[in-house]
PALOSE-328626 format. One line per 4 residues: number of its first residue (from 1); their letters; for each residue x, y negated, z of N, C-alpha, C. Coordinates in pm, whole numbers, plus 50000, padded with zeros to 5 digits. Example, Ala and Ser with C-alpha at 12.3 -4.5 7.8 and 13.67 -1.06 7.14 Angstrom:
1 = as = 51319:50569:50780:51230:50450:50780:51320:50330:50780  51285:50225:50708:51367:50106:50714:51290:49997:50787
***
This chain:
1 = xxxx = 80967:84753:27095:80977:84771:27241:81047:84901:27275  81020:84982:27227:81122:85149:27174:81233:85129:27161  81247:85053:27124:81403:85092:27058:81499:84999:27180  81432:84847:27240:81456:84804:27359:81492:84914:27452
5 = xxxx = 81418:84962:27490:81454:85109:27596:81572:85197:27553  81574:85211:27418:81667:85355:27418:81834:85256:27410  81842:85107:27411:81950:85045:27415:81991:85018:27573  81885:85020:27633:81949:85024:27790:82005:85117:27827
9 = xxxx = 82145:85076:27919:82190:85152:27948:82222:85117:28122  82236:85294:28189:82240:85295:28325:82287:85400:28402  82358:85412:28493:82466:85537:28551:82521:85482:28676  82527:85599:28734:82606:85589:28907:82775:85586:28890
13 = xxxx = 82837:85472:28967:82961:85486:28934:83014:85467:29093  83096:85574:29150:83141:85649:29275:83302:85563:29292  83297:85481:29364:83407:85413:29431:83458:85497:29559  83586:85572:29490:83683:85643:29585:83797:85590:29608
17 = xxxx = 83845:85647:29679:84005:85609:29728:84049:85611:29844  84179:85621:29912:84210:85637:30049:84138:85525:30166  84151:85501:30258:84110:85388:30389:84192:85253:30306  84120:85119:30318:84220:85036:30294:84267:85052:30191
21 = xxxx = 84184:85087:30087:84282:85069:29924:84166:84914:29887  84053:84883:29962:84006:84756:29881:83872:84819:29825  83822:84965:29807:83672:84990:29787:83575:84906:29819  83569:84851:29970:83446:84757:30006:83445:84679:29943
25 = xxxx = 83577:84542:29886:83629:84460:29888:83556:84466:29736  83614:84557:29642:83556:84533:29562:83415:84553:29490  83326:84648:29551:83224:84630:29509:83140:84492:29551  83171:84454:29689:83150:84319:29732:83194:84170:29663
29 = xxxx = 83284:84199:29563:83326:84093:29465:83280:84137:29329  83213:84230:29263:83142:84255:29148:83015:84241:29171  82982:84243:29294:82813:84160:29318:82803:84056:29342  82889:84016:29345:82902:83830:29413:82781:83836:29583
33 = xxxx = 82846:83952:29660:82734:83915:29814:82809:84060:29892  82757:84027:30006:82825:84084:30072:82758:84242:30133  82773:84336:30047:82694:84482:30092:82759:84524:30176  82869:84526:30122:82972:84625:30226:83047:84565:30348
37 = xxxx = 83038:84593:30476:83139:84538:30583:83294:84493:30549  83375:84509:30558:83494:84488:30520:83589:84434:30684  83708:84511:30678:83786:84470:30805:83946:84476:30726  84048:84411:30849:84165:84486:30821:84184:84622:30871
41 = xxxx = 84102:84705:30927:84143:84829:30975:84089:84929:30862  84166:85028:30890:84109:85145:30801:84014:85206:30832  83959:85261:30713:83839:85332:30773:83666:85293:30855  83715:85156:30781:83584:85120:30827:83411:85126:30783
45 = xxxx = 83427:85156:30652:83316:85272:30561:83313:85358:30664  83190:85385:30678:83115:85504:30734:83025:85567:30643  82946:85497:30535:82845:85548:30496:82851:85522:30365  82796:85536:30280:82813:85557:30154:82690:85439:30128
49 = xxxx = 82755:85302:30078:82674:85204:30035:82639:85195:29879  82485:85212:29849:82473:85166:29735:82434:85033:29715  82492:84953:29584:82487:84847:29552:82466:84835:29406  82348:84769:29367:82329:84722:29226:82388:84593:29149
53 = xxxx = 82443:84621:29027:82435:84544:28960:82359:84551:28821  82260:84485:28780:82164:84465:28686:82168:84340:28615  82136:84345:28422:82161:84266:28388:82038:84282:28281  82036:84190:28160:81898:84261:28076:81934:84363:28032
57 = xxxx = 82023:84424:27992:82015:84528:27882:82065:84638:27958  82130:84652:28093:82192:84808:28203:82161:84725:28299  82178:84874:28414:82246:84816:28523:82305:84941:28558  82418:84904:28651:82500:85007:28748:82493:85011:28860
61 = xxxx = 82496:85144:28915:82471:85186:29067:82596:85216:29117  82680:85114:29208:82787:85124:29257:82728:85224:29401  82841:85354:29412:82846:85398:29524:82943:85374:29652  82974:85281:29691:83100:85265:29785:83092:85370:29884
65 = xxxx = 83199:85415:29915:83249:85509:30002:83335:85549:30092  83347:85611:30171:83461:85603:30315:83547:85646:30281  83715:85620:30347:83837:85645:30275:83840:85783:30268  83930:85825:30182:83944:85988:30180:84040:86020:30301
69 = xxxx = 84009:86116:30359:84109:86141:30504:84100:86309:30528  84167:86367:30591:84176:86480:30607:84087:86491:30758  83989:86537:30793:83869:86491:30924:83911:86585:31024  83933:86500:31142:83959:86569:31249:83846:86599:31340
73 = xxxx = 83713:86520:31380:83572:86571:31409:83450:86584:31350  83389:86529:31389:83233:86578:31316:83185:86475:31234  83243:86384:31330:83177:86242:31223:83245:86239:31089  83410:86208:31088:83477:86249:30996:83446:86392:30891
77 = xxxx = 83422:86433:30974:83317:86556:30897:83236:86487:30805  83120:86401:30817:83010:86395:30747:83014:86304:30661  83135:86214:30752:83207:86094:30600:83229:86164:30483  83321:86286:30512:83370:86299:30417:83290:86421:30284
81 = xxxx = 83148:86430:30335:83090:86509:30295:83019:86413:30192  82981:86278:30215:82929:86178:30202:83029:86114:30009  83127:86102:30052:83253:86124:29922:83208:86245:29841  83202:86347:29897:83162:86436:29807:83054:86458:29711
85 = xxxx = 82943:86385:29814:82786:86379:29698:82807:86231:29607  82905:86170:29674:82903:86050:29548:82989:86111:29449  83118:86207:29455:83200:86226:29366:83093:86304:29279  82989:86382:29327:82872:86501:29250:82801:86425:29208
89 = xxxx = 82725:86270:29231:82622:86214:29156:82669:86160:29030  82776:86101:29050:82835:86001:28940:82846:86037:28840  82823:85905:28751:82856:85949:28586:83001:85881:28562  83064:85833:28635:83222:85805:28570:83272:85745:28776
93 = xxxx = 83401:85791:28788:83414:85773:28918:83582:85679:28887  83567:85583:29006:83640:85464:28994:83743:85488:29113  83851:85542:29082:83929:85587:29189:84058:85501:29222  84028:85420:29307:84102:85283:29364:84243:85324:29440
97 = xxxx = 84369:85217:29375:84450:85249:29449:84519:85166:29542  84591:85131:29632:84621:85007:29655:84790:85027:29584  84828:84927:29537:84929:84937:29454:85072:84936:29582  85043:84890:29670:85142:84887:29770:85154:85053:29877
101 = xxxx = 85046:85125:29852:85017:85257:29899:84962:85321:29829  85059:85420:29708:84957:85446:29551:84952:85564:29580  85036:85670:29697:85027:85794:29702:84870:85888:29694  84826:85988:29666:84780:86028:29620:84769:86166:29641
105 = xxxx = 84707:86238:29765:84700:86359:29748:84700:86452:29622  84734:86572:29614:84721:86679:29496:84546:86727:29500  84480:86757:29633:84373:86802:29664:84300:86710:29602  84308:86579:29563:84204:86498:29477:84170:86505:29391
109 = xxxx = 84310:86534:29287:84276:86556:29180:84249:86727:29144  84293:86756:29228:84209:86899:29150:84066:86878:29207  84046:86827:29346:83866:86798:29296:83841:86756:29212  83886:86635:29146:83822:86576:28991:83842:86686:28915
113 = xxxx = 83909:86773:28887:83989:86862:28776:83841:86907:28785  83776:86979:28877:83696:87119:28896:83533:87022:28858  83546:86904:28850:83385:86832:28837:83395:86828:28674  83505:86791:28624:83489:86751:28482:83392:86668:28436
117 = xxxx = 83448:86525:28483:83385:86382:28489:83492:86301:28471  83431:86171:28382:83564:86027:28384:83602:86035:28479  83711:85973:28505:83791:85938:28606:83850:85798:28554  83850:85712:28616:83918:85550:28563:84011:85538:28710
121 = xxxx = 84123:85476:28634:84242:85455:28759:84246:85324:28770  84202:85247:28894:84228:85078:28963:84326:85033:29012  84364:85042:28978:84533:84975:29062:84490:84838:29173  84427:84833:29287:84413:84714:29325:84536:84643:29425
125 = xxxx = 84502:84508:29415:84545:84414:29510:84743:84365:29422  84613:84314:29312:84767:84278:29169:84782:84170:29273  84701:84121:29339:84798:83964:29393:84870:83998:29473  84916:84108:29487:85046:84139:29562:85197:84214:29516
129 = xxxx = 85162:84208:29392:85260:84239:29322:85252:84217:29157  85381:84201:29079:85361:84146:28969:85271:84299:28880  85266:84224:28754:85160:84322:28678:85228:84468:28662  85390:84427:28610:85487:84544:28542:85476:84622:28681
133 = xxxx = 85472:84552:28774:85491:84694:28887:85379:84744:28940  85262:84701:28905:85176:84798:28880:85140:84850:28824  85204:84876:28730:85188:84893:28601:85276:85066:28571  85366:85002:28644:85491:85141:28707:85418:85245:28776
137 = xxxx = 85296:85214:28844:85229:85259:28989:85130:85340:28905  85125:85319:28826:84963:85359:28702:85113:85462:28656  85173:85463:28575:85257:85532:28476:85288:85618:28622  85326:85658:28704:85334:85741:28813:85223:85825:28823
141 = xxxx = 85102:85765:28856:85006:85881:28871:84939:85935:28774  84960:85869:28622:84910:85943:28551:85011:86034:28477  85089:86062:28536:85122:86228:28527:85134:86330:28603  85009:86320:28698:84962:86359:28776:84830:86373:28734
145 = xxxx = 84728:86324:28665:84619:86358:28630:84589:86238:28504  84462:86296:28399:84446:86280:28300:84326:86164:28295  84414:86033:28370:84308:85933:28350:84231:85879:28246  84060:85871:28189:84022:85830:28105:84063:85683:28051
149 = xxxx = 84087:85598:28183:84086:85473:28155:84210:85396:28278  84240:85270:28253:84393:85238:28394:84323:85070:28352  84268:85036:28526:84212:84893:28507:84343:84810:28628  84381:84703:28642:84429:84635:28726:84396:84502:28744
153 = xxxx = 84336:84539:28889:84250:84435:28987:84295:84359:29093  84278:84242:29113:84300:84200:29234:84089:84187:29310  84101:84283:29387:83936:84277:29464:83929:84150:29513  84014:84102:29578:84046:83966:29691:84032:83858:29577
157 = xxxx = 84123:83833:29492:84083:83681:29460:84014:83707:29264  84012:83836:29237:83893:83832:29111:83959:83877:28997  84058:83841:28982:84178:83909:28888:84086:84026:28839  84102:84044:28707:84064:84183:28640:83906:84212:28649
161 = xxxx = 83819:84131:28674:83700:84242:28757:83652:84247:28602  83645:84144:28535:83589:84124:28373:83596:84233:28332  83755:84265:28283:83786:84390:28218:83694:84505:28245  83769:84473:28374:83699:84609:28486:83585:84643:28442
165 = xxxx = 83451:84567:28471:83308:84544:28471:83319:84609:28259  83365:84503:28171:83375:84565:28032:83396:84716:28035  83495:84739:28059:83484:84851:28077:83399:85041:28089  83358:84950:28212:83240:85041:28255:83086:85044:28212
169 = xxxx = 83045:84925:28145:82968:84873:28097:82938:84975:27920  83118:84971:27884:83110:85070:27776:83100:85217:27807  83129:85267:27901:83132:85365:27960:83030:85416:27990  82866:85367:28014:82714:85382:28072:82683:85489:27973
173 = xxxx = 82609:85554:28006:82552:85596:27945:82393:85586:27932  82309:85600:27809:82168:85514:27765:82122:85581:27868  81981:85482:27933:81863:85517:28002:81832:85419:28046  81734:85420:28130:81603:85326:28236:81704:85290:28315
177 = xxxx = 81613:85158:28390:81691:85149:28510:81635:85209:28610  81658:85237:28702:81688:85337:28866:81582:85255:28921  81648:85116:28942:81564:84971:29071:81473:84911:28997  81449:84818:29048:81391:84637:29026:81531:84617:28959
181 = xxxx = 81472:84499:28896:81624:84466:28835:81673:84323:28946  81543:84283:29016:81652:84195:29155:81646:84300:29256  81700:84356:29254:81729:84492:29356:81887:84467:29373  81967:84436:29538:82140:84465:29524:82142:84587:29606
185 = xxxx = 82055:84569:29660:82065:84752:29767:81959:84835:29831  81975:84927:29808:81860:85031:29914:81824:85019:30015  81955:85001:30130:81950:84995:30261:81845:84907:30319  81780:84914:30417:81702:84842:30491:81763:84759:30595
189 = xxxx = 81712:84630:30636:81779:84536:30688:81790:84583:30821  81755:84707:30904:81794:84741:31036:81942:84814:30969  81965:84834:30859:82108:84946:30803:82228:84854:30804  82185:84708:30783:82266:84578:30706:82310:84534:30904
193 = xxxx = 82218:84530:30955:82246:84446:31106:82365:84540:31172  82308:84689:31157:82425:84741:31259:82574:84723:31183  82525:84752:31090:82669:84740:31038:82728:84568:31045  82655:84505:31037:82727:84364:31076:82776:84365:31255
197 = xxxx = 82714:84420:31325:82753:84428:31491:82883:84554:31467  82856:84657:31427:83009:84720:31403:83162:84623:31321  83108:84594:31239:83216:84525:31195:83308:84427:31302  83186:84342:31386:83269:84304:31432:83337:84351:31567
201 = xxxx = 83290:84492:31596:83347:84596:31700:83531:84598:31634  83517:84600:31502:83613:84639:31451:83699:84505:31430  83668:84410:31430:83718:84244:31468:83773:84218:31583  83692:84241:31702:83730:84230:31776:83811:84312:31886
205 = xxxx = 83790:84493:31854:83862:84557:31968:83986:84633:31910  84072:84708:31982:84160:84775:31909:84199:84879:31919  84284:84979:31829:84324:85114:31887:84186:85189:31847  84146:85255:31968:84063:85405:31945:83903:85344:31926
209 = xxxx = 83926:85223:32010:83810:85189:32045:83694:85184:31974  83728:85058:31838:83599:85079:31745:83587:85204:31687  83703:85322:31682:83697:85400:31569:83565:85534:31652  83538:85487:31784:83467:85536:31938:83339:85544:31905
213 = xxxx = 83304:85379:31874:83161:85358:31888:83068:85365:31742  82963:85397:31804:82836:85323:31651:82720:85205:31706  82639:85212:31611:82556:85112:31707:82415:85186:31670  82268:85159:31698:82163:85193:31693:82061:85066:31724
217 = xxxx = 82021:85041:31628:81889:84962:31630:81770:85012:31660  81750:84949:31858:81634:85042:31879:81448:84961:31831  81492:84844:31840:81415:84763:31790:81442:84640:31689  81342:84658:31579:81403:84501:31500:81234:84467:31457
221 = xxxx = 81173:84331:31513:81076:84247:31519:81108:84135:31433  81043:84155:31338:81026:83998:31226:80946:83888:31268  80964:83784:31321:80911:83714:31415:80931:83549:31280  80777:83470:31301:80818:83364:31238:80914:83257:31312
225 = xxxx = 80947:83227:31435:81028:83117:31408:81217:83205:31469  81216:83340:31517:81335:83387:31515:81267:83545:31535  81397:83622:31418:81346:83770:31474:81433:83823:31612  81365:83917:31644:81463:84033:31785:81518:84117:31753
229 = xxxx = 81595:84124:31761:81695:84245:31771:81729:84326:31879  81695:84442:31904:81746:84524:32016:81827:84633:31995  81991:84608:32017:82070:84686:31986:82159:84748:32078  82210:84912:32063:82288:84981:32141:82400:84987:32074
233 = xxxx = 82508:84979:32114:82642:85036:32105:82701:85161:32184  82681:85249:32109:82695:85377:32155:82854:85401:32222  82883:85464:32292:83058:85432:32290:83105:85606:32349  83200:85698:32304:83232:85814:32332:83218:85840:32463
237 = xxxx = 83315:85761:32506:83333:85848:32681:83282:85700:32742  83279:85769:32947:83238:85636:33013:83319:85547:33033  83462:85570:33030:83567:85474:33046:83590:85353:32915  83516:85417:32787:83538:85291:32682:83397:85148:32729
241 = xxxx = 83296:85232:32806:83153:85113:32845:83265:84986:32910  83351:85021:33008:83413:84924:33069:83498:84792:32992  83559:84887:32883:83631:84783:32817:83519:84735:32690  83459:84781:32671:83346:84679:32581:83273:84580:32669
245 = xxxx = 83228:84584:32806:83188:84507:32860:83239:84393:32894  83386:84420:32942:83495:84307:32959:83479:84273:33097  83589:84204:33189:83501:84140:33320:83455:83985:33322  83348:84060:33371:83226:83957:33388:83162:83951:33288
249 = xxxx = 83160:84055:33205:83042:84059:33104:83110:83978:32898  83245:83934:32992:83318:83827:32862:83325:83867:32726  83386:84013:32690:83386:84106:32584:83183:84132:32491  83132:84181:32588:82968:84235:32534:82949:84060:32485
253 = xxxx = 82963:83932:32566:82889:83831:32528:82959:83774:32394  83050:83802:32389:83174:83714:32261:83150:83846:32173  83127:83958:32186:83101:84028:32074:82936:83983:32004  82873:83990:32128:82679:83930:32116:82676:83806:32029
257 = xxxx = 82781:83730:32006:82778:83616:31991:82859:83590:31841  82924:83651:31798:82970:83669:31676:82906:83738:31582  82854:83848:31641:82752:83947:31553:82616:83905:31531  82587:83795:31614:82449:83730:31598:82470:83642:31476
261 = xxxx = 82553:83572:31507:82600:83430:31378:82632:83504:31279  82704:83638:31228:82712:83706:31154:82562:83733:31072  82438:83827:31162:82343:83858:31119:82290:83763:31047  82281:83597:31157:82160:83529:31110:82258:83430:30913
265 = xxxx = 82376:83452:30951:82437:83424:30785:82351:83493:30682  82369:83653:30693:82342:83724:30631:82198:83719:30636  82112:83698:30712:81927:83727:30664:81918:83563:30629  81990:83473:30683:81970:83319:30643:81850:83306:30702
269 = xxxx = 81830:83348:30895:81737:83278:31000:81762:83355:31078  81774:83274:31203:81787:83284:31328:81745:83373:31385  81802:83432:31464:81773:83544:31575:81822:83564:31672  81752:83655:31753:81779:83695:31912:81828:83837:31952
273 = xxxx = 81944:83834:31968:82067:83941:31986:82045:84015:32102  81929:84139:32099:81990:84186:32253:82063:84323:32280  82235:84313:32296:82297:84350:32287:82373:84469:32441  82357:84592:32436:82372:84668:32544:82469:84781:32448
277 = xxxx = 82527:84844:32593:82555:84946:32596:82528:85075:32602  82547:85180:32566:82535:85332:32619:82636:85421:32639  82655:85530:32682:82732:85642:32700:82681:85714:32636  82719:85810:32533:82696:85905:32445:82804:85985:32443
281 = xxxx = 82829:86117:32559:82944:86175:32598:82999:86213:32432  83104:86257:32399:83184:86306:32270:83102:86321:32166  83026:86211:32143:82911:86172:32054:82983:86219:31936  83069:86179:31903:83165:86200:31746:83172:86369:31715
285 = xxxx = 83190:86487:31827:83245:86538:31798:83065:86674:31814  82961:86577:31791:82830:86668:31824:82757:86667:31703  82741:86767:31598:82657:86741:31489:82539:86708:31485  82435:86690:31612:82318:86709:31631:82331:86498:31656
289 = xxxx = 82410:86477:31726:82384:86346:31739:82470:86245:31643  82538:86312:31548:82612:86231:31455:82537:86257:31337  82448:86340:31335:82354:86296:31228:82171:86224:31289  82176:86221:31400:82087:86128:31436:82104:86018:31448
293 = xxx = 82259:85937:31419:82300:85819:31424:82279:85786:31329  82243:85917:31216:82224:85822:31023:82344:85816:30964  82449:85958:31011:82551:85995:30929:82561:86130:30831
***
């Protein structure tokens, strides 16, 4: 039974990379379920999702994380502070590229330089280009820094994840596991809802707007034949309440109404959406209330 233990193996592995390189995308296709939100816009990570994968003999603690960006307020502030304790927890960090946008700040890698930790290079989204030219895209940045390992993925339709997953799998280092071994995430199901009602902020509006709001679950009631939900959408200034509302209420109800069918997918039972607004003057740009939002 000893020797069982000292063969398990288990380690935090820190999913970085710019907005839109495919981070959500792919930790959400190495779990087979859906942790992470996912949009076409950038930047839609806010928070640093952990996600398990467990098997008999390891498991790995995927950290997904918000794109790397240079932060212009507070919130952006705490994103990006958020990257930082995953780049500090990890035992090997998975730094995603999109092969169609492989550029690469200098400031990255000398953060990796100064941690002195793996580093593995992803080339994602091969289904958009043949292998050799991502392949070109890898031989580019690694002479730029001293990658341990060069995986190429397609997140979207599955391409590579094997390797990928082999890979890292060799890479663990021995110990216990962390969870339960049916454990896929930490978060609590009031963490999973807002972020399903943001997402589809980010579905449905455009420009400044979603990048404006958060949401807040002021109530969530587990009810046997449907639960309640009572949710705010916080929004910067008073002029964005108008265009989330829509006239005649059209926008708040078609958002109420997507994010509900969204939730009740995801808990698999029905519920009751009650969906409002607030004003939270330059909420983004106040440390006191951008970390009371749970950033």
């Amino acid at each position: 039974m000893a020797e069982q233990k000292e063969q398990h193996k288990s380690g935090y592995i820190a999913i970085l990379g710019k907005p839109n390189a495919g981070k959500s995308t792919l930790m959400n296709r190495i779990l087979g379920s859906k942790i992470s939100i996912t949009t076409h816009k950038p930047q839609t990570t806010r928070h640093q999702i952990l996600g398990i994968h467990s098997e008999e003999d390891l498991q790995i603690i995927f950290l997904d994380t918000p794109g790397i960006i240079d932060p212009r307020y507070e919130l952006q502030k705490a994103m990006m502070r958020l990257v930082d304790r995953a780049r500090n927890d990890a035992d090997l960090i998975l730094l995603i590229v999109d092969v169609e946008e492989p550029q690469i700040p200098n400031r990255i890698f000398k953060a990796f330089a100064s941690l002195q930790k793996p580093v593995m290079l992803v080339v994602n989204k091969l289904d958009k280009v043949s292998k050799p030219g991502a392949q070109a895209v890898a031989a580019e940045l690694k002479t730029k820094y001293d990658f341990e390992e060069t995986a190429y993925v397609s997140a979207l339709t599955g391409e590579g994840i094997s390797e990928l997953m082999n890979t890292i799998k060799e890479r663990l280092p021995a110990g216990p596991p962390f969870y339960p071994k049916d454990m896929l995430s930490e978060q609590p199901i009031r963490f999973f809802v807002a972020e399903l009602i943001r997402e589809q902020l980010f579905l449905q509006f455009h420009q400044e707007l979603p990048y404006s709001c958060t949401v807040n679950i002021v109530q969530y009631d587990e009810r046997d034949d449907l639960d309640y939900i009572d949710a705010e959408v916080i929004v910067n200034r008073e002029s964005q309440k108008g265009m989330l509302i829509g006239k005649g209420g059209k926008a708040i109800k078609k958002l109420g109404k997507n994010a509900r069918e969204s939730i009740e997918q995801f808990i698999d039972k029905k519920v009751y959406l009650d969906l409002h607004v607030k004003v939270r003057d330059k909420w983004r740009d106040n440390p006191n209330m951008v970390r009371n939002y749970g950033y």
